[in-house]
C-alpha positions as CSV (number, residue, x, y, z in Angstrom):
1,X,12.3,-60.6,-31.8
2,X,15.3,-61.6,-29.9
3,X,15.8,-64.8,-28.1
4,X,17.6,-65.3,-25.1
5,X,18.9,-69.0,-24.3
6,X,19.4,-67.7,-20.2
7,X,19.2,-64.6,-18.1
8,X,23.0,-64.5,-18.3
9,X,22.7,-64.3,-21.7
10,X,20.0,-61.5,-21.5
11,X,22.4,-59.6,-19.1
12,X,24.9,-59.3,-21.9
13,X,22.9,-57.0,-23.2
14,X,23.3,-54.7,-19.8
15,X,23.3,-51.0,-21.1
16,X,22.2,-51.6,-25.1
17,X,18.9,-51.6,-27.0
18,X,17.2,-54.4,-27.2
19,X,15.3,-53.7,-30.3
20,X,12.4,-51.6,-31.5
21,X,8.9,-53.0,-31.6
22,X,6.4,-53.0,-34.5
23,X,4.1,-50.1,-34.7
24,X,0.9,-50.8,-32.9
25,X,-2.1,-48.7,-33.5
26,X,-4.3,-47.3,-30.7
27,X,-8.0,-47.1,-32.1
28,X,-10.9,-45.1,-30.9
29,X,-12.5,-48.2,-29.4
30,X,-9.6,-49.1,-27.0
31,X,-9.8,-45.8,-25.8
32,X,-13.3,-46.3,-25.0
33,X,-12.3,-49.7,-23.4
34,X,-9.5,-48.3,-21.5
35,X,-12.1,-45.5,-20.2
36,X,-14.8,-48.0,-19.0
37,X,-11.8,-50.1,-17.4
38,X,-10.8,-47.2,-15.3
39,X,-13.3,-45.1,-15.1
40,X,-11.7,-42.1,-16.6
41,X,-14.5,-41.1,-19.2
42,X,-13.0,-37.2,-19.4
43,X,-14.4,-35.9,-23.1
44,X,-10.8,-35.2,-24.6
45,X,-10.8,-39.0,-24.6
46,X,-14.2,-40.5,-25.7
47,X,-16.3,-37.4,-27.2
48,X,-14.9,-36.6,-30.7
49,X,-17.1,-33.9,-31.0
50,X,-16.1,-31.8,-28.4
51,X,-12.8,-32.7,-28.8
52,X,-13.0,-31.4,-32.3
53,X,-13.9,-27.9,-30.9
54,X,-12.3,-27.7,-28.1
55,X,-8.9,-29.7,-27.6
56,X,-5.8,-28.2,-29.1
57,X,-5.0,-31.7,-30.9
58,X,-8.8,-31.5,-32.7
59,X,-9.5,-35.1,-31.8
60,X,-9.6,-37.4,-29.2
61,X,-6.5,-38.4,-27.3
62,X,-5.4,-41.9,-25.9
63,X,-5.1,-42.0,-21.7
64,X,-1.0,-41.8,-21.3
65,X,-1.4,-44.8,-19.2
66,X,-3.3,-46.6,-22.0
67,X,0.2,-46.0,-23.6
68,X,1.6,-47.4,-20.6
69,X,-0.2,-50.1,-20.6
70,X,1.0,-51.5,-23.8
71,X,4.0,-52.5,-22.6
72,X,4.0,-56.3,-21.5
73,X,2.4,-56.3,-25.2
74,X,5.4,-54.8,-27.1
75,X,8.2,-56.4,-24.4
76,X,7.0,-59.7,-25.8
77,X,7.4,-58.8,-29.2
78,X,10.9,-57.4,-28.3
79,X,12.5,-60.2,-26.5
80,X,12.0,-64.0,-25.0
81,X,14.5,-65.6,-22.5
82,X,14.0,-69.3,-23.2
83,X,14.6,-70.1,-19.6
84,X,12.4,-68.5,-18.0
85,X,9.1,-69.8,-16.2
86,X,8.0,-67.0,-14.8
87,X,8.6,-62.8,-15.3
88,X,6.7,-60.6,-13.2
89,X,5.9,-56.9,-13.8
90,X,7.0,-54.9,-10.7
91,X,6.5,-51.7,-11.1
92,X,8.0,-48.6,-12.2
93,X,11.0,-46.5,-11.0
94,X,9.6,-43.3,-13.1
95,X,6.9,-42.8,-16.0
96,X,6.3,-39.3,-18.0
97,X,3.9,-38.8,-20.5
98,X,5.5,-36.3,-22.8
99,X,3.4,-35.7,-25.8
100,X,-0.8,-36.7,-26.5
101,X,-1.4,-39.7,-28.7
102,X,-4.4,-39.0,-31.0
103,X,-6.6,-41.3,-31.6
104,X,-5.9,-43.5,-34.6
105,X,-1.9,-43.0,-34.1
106,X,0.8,-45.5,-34.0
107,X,3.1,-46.0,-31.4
108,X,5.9,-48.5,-30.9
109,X,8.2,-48.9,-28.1
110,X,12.1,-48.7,-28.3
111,X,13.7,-50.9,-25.4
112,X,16.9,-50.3,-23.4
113,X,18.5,-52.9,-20.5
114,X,19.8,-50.5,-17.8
115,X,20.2,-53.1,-15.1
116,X,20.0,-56.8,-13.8
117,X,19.9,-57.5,-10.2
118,X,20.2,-60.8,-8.6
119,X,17.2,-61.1,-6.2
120,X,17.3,-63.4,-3.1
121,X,14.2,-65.4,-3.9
122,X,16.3,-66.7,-6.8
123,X,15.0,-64.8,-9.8
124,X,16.9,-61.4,-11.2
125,X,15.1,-58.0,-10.8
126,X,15.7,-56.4,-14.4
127,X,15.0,-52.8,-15.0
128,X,14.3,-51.1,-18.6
129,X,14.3,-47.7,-20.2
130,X,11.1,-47.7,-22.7
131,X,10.8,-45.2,-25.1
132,X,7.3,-44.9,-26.5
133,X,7.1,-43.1,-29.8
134,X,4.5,-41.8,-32.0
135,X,4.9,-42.1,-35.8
136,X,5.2,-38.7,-37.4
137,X,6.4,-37.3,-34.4
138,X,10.0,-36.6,-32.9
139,X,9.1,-36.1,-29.2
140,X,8.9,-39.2,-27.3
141,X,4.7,-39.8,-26.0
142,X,6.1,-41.4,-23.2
143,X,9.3,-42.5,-21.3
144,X,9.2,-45.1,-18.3
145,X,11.6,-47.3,-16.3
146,X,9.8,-50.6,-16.0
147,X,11.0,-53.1,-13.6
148,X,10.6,-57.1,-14.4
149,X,11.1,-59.8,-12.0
150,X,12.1,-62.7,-13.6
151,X,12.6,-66.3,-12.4
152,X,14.1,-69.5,-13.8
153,X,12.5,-71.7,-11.5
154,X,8.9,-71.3,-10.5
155,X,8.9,-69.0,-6.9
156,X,5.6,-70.3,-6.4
157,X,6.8,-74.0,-6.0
């Protein structure tokens, strides 16, 4: 993990990787999870059976936003700016989901600082190229542009 002392410090790092992440393995059951949080219950996610027979990858597949949703996980084992009190996610300026992620895989996230913007409510918008990756596979699962807002001093106070 890297440590930042401030965001100017973090900004230094404007157009390089910020690291790689540990592998982190998406199970059946937080597939299951991630279908009864969202309601997306289609059978090349949660019936292993059928998906056996019937999906080209002869399992189950992980949701690409369940992928997605790994992020803020991964980010924090990529990075911490000492400084900051609060970081926000924002959104997104662009997500594909490239390649399935079977179930029982292992992805990990490679992290790239493509811009810092000062915002006017005091904090710095920071946008980030991540690179999900599946092990044993060359193709990318998924590629996003995440968007942070983060704040030195609290923008709630």
């Amino acid at each position: 993990m890297k440590t930042y002392q401030n965001i100017a410090q973090f900004r230094e790092h404007l157009g390089r990787e910020i690291g790689v992440s540990p592998w982190e393995t998406i199970s059946q059951g937080q597939i299951n999870d991630f279908a009864d949080a969202t309601g997306d219950h289609q059978w090349i996610h949660i019936d292993r059976k059928k998906a056996a027979v019937q999906s080209p990858y002869k399992t189950t597949v992980a949701h690409g936003f369940l992928t997605l949703s790994l992020a803020p996980k991964l980010m924090s084992d990529l990075y911490k700016i000492n400084s900051v009190k609060v970081g926000i996610n924002y959104g997104t300026n662009k997500v594909r989901f490239m390649a399935p992620v079977p179930s029982g895989s292992r992805v990990r996230m490679r992290m790239t600082l493509k811009e810092v913007e000062e915002q006017e409510s005091g904090g710095v918008r920071a946008t980030t190229e991540c690179v999900f990756e599946r092990e044993g596979s060359d193709k990318p699962v998924c590629v996003a542009e995440l968007i942070t807002l983060l704040f030195e001093k609290s923008p709630f106070s």
